[in-house]
C-alpha positions in Angstrom: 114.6 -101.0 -104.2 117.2 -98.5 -105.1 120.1 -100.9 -105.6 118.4 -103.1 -108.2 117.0 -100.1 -110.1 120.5 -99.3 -110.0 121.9 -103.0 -111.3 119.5 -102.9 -114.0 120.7 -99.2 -114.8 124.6 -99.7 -114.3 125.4 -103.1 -114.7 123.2 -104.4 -117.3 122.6 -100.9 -119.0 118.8 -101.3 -119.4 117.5 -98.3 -117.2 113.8 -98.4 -116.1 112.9 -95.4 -118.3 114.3 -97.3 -121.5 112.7 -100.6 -120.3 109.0 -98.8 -119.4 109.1 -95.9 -121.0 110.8 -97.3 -124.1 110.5 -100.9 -124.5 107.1 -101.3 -122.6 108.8 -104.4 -120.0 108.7 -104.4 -116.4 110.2 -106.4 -113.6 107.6 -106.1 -110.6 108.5 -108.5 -107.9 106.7 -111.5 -107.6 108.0 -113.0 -104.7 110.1 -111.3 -101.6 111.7 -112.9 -98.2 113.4 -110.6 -96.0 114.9 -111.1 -93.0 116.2 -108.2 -90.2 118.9 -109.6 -87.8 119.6 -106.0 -86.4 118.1 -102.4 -86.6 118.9 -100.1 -88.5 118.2 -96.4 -87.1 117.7 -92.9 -89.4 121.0 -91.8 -90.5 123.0 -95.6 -90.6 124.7 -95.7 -94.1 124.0 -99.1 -95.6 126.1 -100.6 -98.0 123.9 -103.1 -100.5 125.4 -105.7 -102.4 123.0 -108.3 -105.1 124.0 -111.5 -106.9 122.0 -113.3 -109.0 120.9 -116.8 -107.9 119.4 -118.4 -111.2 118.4 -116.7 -114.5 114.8 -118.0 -116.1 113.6 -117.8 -119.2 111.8 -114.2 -118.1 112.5 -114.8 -114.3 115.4 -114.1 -111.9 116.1 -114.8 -108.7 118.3 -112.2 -106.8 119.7 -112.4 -103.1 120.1 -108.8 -101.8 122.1 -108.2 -98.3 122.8 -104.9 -96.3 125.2 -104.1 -94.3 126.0 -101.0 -91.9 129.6 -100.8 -90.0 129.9 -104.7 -90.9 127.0 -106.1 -89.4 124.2 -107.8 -91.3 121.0 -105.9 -91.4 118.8 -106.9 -94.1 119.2 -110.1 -96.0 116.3 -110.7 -98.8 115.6 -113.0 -101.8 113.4 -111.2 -104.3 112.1 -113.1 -107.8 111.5 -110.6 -110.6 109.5 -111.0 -113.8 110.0 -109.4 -116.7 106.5 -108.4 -118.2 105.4 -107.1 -121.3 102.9 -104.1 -120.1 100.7 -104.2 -122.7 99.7 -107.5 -122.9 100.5 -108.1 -118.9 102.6 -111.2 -119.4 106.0 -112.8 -119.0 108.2 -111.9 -121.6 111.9 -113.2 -122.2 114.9 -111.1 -121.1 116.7 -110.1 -124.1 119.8 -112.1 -125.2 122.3 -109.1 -124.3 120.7 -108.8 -120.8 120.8 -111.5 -119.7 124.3 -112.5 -120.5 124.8 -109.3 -118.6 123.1 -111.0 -115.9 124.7 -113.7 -116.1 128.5 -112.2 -114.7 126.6 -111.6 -111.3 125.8 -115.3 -110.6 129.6 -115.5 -109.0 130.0 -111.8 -108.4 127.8 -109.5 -106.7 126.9 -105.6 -107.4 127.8 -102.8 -104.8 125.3 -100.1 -104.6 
């Protein structure tokens, strides 16, 4: 999902090509819901906006929402895990991070 590659990247300035590429961590999704009150069709712009419902040890639960011309079109709750990749396990986020994290559990990200 574009707009929490681009959280991590913006926001909490921990790109996925640091974190893989440099740090050997990953946050595959462990859990999704997603709901679709209304279509969207090729070419709708949708505006995506994602606040942070509870920060774990090495978990995080994130609500995500859509939007197109003001209506609702995608609302999901996604939990993400941070994983070491070599040893494939949970790892914790690291202290900067997650109080990074932590100013998007009352405010939400636009991307």
């Amino acid at each position: 999902m574009h707009v929490v590659e681009s959280w991590f990247d913006e926001a909490l300035d921990w790109s996925f090509a640091r974190m893989i590429g440099g740090e050997s961590a990953s946050v595959p999704v462990v859990r999704c819901d997603a709901e679709y009150p209304r279509a969207s069709r090729l070419g709708d712009h949708l505006v995506w906006r994602l606040s942070v419902q509870r920060i774990g040890r090495s978990a995080i639960d994130l609500d995500l929402a859509a939007t197109c011309g003001g209506e609702a079109r995608v609302k999901m709750a996604l939990t993400l895990v941070l994983s070491d990749l070599d040893v494939i396990r949970p790892r914790h986020w690291p202290e900067g991070v997650r109080a990074r994290m932590a100013d998007y559990l009352s405010g939400a990200f636009q991307g």
